[in-house]
C-alpha positions as CSV (number, residue, x, y, z in Angstrom):
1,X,0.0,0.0,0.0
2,X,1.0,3.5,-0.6
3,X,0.3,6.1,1.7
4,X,0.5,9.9,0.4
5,X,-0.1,12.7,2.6
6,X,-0.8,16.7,1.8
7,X,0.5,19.8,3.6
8,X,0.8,23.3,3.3
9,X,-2.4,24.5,2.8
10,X,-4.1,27.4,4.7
11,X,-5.9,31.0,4.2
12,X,-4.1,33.3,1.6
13,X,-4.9,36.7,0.2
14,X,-6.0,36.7,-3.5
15,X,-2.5,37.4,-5.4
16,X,-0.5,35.5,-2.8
17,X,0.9,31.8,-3.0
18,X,1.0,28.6,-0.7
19,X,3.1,26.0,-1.1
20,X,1.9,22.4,-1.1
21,X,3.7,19.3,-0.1
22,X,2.7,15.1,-0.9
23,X,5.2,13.0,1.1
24,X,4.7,9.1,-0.4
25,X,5.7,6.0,1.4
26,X,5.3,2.5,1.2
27,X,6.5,0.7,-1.4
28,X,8.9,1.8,-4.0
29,X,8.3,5.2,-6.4
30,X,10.5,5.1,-9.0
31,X,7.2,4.4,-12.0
32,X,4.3,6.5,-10.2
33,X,3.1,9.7,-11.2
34,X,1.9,11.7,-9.5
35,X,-1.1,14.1,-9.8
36,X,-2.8,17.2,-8.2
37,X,-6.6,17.4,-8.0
38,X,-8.7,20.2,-6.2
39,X,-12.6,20.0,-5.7
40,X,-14.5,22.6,-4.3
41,X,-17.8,22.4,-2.5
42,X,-20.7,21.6,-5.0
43,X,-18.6,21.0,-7.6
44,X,-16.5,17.9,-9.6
45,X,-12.7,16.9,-8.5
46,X,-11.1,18.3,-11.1
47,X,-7.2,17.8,-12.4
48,X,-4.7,20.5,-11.7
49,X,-1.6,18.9,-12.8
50,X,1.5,16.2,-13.1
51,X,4.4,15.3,-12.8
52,X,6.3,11.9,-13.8
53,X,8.0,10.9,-10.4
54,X,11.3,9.9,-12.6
55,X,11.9,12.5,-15.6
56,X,10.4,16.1,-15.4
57,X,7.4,16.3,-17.8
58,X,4.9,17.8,-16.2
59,X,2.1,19.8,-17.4
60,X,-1.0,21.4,-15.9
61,X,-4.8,22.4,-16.4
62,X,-5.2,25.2,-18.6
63,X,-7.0,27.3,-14.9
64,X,-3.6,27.0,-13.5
65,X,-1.1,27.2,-16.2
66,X,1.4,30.0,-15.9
67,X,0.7,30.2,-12.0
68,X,1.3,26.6,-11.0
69,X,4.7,24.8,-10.6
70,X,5.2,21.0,-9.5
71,X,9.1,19.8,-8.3
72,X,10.1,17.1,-6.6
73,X,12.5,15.6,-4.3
74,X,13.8,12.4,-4.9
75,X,15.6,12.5,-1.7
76,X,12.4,12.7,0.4
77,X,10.0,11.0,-1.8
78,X,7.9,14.3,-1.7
79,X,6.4,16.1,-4.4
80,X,5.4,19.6,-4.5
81,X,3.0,22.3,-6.0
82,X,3.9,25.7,-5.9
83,X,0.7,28.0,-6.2
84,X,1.1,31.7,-7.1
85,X,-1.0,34.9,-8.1
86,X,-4.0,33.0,-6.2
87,X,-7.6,33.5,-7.5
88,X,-10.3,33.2,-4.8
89,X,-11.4,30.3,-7.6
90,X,-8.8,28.6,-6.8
91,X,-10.4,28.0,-3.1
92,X,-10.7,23.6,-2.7
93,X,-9.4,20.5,-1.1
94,X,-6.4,19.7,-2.9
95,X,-5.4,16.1,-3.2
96,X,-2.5,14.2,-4.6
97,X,-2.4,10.8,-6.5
98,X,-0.5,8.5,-7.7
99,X,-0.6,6.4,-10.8
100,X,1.5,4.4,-13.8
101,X,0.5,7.2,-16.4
102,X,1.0,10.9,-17.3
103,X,-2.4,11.2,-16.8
104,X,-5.1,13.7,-16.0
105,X,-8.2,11.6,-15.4
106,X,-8.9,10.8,-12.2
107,X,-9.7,7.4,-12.8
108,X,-6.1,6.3,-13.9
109,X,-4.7,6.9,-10.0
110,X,-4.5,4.3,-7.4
111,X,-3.9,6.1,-4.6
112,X,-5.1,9.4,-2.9
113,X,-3.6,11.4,-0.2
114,X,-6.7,13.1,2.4
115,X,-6.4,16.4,0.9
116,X,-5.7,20.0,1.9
117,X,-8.0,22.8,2.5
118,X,-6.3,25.5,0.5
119,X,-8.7,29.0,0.9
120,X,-8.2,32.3,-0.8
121,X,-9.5,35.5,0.2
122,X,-10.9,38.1,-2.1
């Protein structure tokens, strides 16, 4: 089994940035992807972005793009999204995933972390 767990997320000021963490452990990483998936109350989960966990294709939803960053740290088997100019829209549980694909579908991921609240102010 592999556990993944958010962090990071809080109350920001539209135009300000958070930084979100998704430590993995539990068996071995080296062919997961992983993804980032918000969902906000009343409405679909919906796909943010992803990165290969070897390699570093990523790429992101078109909502996010230019604003959104993911890295990684091989090191500490943790992957990160970096959130800037935040847009009260951008207000949702943020989740992580992991999968064998480049993927943004939510059904291609095996694994979820518990997600994040991540809330911007207006």
């Amino acid at each position: 089994q592999l556990q993944l767990v958010e962090s990071g997320g809080g109350m920001v000021q539209a135009g300000g940035s958070l930084r979100l963490s998704c430590a993995a452990s539990g068996r071995a990483f080296s062919s997961y992807t992983m993804g980032w998936f918000r969902q906000a109350p009343g409405k679909e989960r919906e796909f943010v972005g992803v990165i290969a966990w070897s390699g570093g294709a990523t790429y992101f939803a078109d909502s996010v793009k230019g604003r959104f960053t993911i890295s990684r740290d091989n090191a500490k088997n943790t992957v990160y999204l970096q959130m800037n100019s935040l847009k009260a829209e951008d207000s949702a549980v943020y989740y992580c995933a992991a999968g064998d694909e480049l993927e943004e579908a939510v059904e291609a991921y095996d694994y979820w972390g518990q997600g994040t609240q991540v809330t911007v102010s207006s």
